[in-house]
DOSESE-198326 format. One record per residue: residue in one letter; x, y, z of N, C-alpha, C in turn. Coordinates in steps of 0.1 Angstrom, whole numbers, plus 5000, padded with zeros to 4 digits. Layout:
// DOSESE-198326
ATOM  code  n_east  n_north  n_up  ca_east  ca_north  ca_up  c_east  c_north  c_up
ATOM     A       X        Y     Z        X         Y      Z       X        Y     Z
...
//
This chain:
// DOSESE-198326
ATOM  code  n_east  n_north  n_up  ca_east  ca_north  ca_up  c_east  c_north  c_up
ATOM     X    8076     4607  5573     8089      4602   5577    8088     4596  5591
ATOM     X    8092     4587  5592     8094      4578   5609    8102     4583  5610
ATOM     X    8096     4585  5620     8107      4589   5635    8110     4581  5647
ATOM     X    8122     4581  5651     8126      4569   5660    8128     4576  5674
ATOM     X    8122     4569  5685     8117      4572   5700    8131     4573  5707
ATOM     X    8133     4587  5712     8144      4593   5715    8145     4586  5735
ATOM     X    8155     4587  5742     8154      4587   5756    8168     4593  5763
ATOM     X    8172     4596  5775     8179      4603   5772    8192     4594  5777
ATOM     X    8193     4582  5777     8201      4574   5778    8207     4576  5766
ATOM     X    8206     4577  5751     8208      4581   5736    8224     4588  5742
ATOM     X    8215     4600  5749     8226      4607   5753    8240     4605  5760
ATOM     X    8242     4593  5763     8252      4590   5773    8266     4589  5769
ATOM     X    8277     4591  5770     8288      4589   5766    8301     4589  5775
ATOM     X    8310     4585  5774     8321      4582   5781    8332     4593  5780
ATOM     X    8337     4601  5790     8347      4619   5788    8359     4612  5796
ATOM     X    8370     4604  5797     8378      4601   5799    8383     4616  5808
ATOM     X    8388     4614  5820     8392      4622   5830    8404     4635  5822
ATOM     X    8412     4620  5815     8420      4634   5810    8417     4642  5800
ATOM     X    8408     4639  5794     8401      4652   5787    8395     4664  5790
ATOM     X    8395     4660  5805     8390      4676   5806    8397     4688  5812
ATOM     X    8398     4699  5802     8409      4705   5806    8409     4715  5824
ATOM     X    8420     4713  5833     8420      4720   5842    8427     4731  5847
ATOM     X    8435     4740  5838     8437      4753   5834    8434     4755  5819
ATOM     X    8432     4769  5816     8430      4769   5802    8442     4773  5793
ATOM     X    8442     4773  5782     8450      4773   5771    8454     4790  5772
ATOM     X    8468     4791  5772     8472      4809   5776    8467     4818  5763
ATOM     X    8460     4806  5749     8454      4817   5736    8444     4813  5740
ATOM     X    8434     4819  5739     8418      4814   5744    8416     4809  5728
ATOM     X    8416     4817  5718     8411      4814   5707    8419     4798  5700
ATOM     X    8428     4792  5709     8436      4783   5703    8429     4773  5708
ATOM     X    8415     4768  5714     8411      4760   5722    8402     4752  5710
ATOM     X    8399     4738  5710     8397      4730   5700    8378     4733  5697
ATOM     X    8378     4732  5682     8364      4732   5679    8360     4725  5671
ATOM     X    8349     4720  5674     8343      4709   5666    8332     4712  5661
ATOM     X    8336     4712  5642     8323      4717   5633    8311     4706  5629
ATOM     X    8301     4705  5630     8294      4693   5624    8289     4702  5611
ATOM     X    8293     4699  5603     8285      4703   5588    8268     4701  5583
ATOM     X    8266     4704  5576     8253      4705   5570    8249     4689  5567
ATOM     X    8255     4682  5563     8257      4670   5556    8258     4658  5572
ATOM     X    8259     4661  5578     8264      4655   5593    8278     4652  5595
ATOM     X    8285     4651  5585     8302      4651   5590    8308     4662  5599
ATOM     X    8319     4656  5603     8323      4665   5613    8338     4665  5609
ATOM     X    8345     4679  5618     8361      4678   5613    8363     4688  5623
ATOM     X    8378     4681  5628     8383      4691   5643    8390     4700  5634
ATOM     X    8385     4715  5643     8393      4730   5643    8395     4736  5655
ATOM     X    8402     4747  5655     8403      4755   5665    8396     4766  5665
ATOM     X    8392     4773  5679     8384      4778   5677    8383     4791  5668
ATOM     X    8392     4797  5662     8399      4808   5660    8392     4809  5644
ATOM     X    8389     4794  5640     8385      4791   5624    8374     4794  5626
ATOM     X    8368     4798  5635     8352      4805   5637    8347     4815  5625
ATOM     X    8361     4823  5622     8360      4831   5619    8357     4829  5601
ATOM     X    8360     4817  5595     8358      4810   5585    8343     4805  5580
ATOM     X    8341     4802  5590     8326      4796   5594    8314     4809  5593
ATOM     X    8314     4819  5589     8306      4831   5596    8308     4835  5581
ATOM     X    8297     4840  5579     8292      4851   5565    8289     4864  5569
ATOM     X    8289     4874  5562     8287      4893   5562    8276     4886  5566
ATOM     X    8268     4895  5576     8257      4894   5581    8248     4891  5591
ATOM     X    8256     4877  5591     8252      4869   5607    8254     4875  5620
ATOM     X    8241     4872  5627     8242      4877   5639    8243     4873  5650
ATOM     X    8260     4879  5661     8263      4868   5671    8251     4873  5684
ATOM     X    8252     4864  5690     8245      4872   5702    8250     4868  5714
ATOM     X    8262     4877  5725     8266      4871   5733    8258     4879  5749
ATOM     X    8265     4867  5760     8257      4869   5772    8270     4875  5781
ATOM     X    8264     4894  5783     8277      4901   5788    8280     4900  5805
ATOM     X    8270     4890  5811     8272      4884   5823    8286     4887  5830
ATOM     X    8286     4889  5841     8300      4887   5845    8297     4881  5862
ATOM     X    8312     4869  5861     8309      4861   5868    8313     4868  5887
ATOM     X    8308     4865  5897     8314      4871   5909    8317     4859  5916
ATOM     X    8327     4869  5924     8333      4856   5934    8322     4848  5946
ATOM     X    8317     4844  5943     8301      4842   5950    8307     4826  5961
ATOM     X    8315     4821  5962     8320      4813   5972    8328     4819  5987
ATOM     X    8321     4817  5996     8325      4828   6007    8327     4814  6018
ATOM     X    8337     4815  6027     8340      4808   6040    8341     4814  6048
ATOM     X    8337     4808  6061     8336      4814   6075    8338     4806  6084
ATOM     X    8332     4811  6098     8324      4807   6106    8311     4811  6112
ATOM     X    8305     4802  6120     8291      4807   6125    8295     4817  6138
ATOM     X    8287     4821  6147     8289      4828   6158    8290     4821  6169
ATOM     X    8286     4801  6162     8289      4794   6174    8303     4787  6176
ATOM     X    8309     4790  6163     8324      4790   6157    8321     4776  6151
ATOM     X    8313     4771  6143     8309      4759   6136    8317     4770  6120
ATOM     X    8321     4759  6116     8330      4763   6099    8320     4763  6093
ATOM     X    8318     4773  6080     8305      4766   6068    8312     4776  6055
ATOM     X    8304     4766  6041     8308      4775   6033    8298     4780  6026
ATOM     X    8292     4791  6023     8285      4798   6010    8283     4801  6000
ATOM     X    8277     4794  5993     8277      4796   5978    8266     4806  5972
ATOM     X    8267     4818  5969     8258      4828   5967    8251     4824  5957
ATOM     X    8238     4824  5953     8232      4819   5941    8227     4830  5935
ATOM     X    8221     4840  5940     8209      4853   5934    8218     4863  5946
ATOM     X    8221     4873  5941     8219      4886   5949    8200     4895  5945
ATOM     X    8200     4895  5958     8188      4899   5957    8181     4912  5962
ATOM     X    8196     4917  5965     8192      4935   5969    8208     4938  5972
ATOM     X    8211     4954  5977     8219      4957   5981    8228     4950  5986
ATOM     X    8219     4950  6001     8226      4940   6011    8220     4926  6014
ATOM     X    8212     4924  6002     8206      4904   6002    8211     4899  5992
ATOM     X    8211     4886  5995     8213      4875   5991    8213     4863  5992
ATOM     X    8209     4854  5982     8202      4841   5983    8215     4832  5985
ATOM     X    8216     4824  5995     8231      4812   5991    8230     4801  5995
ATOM     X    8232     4787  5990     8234      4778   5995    8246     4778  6005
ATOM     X    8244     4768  6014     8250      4764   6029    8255     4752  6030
ATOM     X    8273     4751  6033     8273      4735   6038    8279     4735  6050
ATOM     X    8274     4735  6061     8279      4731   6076    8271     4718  6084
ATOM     X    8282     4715  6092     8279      4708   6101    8258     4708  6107
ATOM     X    8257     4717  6102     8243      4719   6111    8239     4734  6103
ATOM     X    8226     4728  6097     8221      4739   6091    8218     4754  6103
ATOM     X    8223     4763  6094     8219      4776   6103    8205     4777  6107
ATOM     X    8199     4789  6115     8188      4788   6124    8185     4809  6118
ATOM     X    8171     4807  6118     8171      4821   6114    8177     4831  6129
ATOM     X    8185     4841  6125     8191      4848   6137    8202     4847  6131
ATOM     X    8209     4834  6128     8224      4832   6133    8231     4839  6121
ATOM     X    8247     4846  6135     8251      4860   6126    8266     4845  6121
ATOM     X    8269     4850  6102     8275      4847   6102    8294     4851  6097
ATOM     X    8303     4847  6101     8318      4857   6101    8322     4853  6090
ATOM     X    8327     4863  6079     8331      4858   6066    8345     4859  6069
ATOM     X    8356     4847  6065     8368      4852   6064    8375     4860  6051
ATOM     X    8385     4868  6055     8396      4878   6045    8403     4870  6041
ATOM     X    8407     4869  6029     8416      4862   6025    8432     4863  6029
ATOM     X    8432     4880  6035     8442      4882   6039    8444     4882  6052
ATOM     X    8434     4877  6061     8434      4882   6080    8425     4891  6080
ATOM     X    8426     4899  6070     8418      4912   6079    8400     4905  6084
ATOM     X    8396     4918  6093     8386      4916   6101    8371     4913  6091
ATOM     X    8367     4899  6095     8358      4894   6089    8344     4903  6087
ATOM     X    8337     4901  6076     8325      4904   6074    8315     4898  6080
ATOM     X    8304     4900  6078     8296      4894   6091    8277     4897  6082
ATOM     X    8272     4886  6086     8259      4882   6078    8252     4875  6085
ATOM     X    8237     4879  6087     8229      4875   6090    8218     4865  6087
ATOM     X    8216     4853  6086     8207      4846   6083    8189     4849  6088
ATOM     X    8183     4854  6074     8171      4856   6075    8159     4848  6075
ATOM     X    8164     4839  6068     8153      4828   6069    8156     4817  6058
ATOM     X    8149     4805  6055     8153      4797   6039    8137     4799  6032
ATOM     X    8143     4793  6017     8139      4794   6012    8139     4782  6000
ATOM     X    8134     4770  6005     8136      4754   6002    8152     4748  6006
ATOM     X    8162     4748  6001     8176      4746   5999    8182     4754  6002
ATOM     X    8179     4770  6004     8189      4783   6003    8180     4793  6014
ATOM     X    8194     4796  6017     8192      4804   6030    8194     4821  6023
ATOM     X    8185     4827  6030     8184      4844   6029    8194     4849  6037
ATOM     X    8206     4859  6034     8207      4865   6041    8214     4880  6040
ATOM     X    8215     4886  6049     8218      4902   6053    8231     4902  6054
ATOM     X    8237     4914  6044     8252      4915   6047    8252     4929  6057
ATOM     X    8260     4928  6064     8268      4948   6071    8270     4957  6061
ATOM     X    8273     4947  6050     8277      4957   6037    8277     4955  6022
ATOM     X    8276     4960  6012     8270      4960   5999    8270     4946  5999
ATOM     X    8267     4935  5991     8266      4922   5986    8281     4923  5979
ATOM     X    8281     4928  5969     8287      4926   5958    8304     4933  5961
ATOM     X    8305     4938  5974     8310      4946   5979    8324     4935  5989
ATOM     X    8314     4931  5996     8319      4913   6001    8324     4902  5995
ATOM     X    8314     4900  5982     8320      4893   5973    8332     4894  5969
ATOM     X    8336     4907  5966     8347      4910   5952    8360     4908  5966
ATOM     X    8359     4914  5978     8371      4913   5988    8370     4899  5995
ATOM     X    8363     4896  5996     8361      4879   6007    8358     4869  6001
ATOM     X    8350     4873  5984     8347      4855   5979    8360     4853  5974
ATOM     X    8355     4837  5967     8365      4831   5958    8357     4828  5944
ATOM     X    8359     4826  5931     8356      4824   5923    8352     4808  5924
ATOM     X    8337     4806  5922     8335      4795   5923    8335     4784  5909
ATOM     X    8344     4780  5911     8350      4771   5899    8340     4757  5899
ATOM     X    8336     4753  5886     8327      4742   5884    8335     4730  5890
ATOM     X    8329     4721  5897     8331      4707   5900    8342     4701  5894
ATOM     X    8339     4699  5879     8353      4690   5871    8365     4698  5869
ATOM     X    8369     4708  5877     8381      4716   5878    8385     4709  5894
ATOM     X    8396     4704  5895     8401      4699   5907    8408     4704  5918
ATOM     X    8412     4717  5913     8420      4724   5917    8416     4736  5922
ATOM     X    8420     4744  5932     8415      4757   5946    8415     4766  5934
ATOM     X    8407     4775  5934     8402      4788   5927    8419     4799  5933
ATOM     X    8422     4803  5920     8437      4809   5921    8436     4824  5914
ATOM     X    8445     4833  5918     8444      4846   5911    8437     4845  5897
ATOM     X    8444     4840  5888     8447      4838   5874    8428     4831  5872
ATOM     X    8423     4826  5877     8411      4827   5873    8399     4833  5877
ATOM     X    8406     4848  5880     8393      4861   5881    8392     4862  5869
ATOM     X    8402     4863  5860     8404      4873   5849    8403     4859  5836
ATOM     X    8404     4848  5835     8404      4836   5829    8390     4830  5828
ATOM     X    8383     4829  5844     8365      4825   5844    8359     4835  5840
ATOM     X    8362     4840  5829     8351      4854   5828    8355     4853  5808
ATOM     X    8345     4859  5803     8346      4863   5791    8354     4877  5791
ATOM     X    8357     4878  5776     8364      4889   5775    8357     4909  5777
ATOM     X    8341     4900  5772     8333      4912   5774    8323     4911  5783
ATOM     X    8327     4904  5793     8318      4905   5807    8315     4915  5811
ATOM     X    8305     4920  5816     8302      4936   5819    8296     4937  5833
ATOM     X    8283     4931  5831     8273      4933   5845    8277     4923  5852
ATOM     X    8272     4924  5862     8284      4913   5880    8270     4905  5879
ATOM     X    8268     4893  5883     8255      4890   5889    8259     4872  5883
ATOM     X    8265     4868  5879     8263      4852   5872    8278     4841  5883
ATOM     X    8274     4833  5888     8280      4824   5899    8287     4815  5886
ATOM     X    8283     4809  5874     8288      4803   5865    8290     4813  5852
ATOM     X    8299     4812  5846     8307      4812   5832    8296     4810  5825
ATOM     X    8291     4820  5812     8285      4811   5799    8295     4809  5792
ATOM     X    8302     4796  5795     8315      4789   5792    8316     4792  5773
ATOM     X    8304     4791  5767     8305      4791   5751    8310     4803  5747
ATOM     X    8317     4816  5755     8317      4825   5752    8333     4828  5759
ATOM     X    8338     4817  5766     8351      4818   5769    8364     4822  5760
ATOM     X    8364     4812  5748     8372      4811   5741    8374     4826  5725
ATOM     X    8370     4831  5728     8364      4848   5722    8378     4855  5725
ATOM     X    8389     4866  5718     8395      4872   5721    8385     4886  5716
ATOM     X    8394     4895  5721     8394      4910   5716    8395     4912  5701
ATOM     X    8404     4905  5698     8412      4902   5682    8405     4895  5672
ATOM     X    8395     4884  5683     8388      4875   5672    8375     4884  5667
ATOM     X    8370     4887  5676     8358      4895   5678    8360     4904  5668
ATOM     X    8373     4914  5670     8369      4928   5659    8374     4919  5645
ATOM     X    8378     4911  5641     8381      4905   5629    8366     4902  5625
ATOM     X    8360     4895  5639     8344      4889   5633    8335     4902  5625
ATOM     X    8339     4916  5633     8335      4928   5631    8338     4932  5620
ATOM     X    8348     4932  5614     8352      4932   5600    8350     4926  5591
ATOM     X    8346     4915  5596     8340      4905   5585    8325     4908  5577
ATOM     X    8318     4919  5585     8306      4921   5583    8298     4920  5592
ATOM     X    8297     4911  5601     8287      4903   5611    8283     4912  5621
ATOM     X    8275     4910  5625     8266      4920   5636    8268     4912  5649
ATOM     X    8269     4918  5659     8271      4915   5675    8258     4925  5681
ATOM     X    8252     4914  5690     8240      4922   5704    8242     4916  5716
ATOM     X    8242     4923  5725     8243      4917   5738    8231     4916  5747
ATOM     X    8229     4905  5755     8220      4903   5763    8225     4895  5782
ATOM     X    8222     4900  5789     8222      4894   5805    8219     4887  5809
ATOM     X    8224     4876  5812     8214      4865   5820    8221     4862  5829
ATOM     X    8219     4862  5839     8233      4856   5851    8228     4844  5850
ATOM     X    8241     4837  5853     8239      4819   5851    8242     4813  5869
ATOM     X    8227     4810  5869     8226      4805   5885    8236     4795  5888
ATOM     X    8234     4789  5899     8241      4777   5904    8238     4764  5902
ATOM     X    8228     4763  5890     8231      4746   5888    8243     4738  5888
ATOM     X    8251     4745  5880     8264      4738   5881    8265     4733  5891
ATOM     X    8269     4738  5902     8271      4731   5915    8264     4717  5922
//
């Protein structure tokens, strides 16, 4: 059989701005899905017809990642503004993050996280880089900082400031372990309800971890 020479220009296509949604839908399971059949035809559903789609047996496998508020703002100790984008926590009190200020930091420099509410900033030390990403030392747990001083770092084609309503929205329903700066988005649209229906259907569920680094960004 010939085969015809792929490139990834193939790939290119046009997403019209307003199609991409910038809050989500208040039913997760109501969010649109698109089946391509065996045959190559396709036909719009929602996602909820998932459950249509699936035989006793099949096995789902979802990623129980849970996303952290890994976007942190400050200042430096020379009062220069910068923001942090945490990529790897990499111990207690380490972690790996990208940096955007005026002037890349210097190993030493202590840096002040702001509270969202006033209260007295956290404070982190820059240990050294590491190509693109800077090392550094919290006063106190990593994950600890995050959850009180980040913000949920929302992908690029969302336009809008990271808001209460998407702690609990950028996350799957069965997010478990803390450690992923991105959503495995394929796994958004999943209720409680759809799930134990899938569960009744016969189908087997396993879970596996992968935090999803910062490409996105």
């Amino acid at each position: 059989m010939e085969t015809k020479e792929q490139h990834l220009s193939d790939f290119d296509f046009e997403l019209p701005e307003s199609l991409i949604a910038q809050y989500p839908l208040k039913d997760r399971a109501a969010s649109r899905l698109l089946h391509v059949k065996p045959d190559g035809s396709v036909e719009d559903l929602h996602f909820r017809d998932i459950l249509n789609l699936l035989q006793p047996g099949d096995l789902l496998v979802f990623n129980n990642t849970k996303v952290i508020k890994a976007r942190l703002n400050g200042k430096k100790e020379t009062g220069g503004v910068f923001e942090a984008m945490t990529e790897r926590v990499t111990g207690t009190y380490e972690a790996i993050s990208m940096m955007r200020a005026s002037k890349a930091a210097k190993p030493g420099t202590i840096l002040y996280f702001d509270h969202p509410e006033g209260k007295e900033p956290a404070r982190a030390e820059v240990l050294g880089r590491e190509g693109e990403f800077f090392r550094l030392k919290f006063d106190r747990p990593v994950l600890e900082v995050l959850d009180e001083y980040g913000k949920v770092p929302l992908p690029p084609y969302i336009q809008h400031a990271a808001e209460k309503s998407d702690e609990s929205r950028y996350q799957t329903v069965y997010a478990k372990y803390p450690g992923a700066v991105a959503a495995p988005t394929a796994g958004l649209h999943f209720t409680d309800e759809l799930l134990q229906q899938i569960r009744d259907k016969g189908c087997e569920e396993v879970f596996v971890t992968l935090h999803v680094g910062a490409g996105t960004f």
